[in-house]
C-alpha positions, 0 to 999 in steps of 0.5 A, spaced: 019 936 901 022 931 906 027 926 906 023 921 906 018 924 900 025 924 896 027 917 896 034 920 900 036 915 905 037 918 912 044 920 914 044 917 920 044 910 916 050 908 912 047 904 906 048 898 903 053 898 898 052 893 892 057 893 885 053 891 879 058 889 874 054 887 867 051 890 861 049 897 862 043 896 860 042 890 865 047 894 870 043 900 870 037 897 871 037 893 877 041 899 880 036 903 880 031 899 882 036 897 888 037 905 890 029 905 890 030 900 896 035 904 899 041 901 897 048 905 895 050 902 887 055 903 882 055 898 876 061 898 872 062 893 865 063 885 866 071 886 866 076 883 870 079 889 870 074 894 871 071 889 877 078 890 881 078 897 880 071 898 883 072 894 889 076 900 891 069 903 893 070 897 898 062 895 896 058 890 902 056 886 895 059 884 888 053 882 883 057 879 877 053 877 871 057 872 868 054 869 862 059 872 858 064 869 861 067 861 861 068 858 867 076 859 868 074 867 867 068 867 870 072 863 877 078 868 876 073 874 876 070 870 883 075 869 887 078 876 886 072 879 888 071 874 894 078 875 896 078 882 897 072 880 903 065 883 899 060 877 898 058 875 891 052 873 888 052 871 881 046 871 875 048 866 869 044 863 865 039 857 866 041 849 863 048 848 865 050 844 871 056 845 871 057 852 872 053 854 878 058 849 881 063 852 879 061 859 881 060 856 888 066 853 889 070 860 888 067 862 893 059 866 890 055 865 896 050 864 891 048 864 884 041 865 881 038 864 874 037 870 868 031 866 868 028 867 876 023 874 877 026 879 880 023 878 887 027 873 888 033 876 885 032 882 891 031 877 897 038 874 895 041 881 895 038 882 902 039 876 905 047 876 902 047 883 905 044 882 911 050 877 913 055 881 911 061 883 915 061 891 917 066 894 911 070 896 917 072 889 920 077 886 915 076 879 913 082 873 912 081 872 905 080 865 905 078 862 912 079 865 920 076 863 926 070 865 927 067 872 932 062 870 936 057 874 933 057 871 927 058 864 931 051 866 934 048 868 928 051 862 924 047 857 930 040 859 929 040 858 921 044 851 922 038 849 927 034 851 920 037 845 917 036 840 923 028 839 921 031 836 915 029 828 915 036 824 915 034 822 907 033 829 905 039 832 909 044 826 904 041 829 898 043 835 901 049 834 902 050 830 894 048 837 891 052 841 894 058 837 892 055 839 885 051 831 883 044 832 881 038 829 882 039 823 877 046 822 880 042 821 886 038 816 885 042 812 881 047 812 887 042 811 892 037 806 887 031 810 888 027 813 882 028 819 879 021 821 882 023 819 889 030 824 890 025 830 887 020 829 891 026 829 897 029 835 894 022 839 894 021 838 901 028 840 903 027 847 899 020 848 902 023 847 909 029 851 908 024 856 904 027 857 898 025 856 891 030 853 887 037 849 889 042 853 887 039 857 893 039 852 898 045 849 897 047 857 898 044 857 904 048 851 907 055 854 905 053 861 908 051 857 914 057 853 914 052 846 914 054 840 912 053 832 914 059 833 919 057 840 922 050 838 923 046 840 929 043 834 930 048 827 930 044 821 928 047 815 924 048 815 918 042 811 913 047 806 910 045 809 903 047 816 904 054 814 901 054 814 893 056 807 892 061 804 888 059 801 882 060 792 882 
């Protein structure tokens, strides 16, 4: 039987390694189906101390489910994987705000839902692996100026950004400051029914499905209204406004 025929990745190629920390059902599962795709993958429990002793297998990816988890936990398990340099995804569960914003902001490159189909889950993990430094160039654990590969693959996906309406790209912004759509429309005096149209455009052009996604991208991009390619100014209701 060739090697091809028996699923066994080719040895010329180091594969991608990706850490699953879950339940061993749920862990498992998506391990196999990732070994299936050519990944290399460990799962261990959803436990700080057994996340932190895996990370010795110097993964490319930590893929955390944390529905487990409070946020001051959840946030700690976060930031000590981010810090050891391995890019984290994070599946939680559908309905509160709050802690998506909480996973991004200790350092997940994304979060995506329990609820979402596994296709999606998948081209996340691609998409955060394909970006992610080789294992044998150290990153700073917090922040270092940038090479100039990655300075070159950084330009083309902030250029994504650029087909954005001025409008869109403040509703942008607002999201990824952790205010959703009614906070929008309240602050911009708009209808609720505006901002989601807004929001719909922002993620049809940016080609994800929902807005953890997009607000994922834009950090990995390092996009903000500051950072944009393009510099126009600024509608004037683009800042949230002070209550009189």
């Amino acid at each position: 039987m060739s090697r091809a025929d028996s699923g066994s990745p080719d040895p010329s190629v180091k594969p991608t390694r990706v850490l699953i920390a879950g339940s061993n059902l749920l862990a498992g599962a998506l391990a196999r189906t990732l070994e299936t795709q050519g990944f290399a993958t460990t799962y261990t429990a959803a436990s700080a101390q057994e996340i932190e002793r895996k990370l010795k297998w110097r993964p490319d990816l930590v893929l955390i489910d944390l529905r487990p988890f409070d946020v001051d936990s959840g946030s700690t398990i976060v930031q000590s994987a981010q810090r050891s340099g391995r890019q984290v995804c994070v599946i939680d569960y559908a309905g509160d705000s709050e802690r998506p914003s909480a996973w991004l902001r200790a350092g997940s490159a994304a979060v995506v839902s329990e609820n979402e189909p596994f296709d999606q889950l998948f081209k996340t993990i691609t998409r955060l692996t394909r970006i992610a430094p080789p294992r044998s160039v150290p990153r700073a654990p917090v922040a270092s100026t940038a090479d100039p590969p990655d300075a070159q693959r950084r330009s083309p996906r902030l250029a994504l950004f650029a087909t954005l309406t001025e409008r869109e790209q403040v509703v942008l912004s607002e999201l990824m400051e952790g205010h959703c759509a009614e906070d929008i429309a309240k602050a911009a005096i708009v209808s609720i029914s505006t901002v989601r149209s807004q929001i719909k455009a922002i993620l049809n052009k940016l080609g994800v499905n929902s807005q953890l996604a997009a607000v994922a991208m834009a950090r990995r991009a390092g996009w903000s209204l500051e950072r944009r390619p393009a510099s126009p100014p600024k509608p004037s209701n683009g800042r949230r406004r002070q209550a009189s």
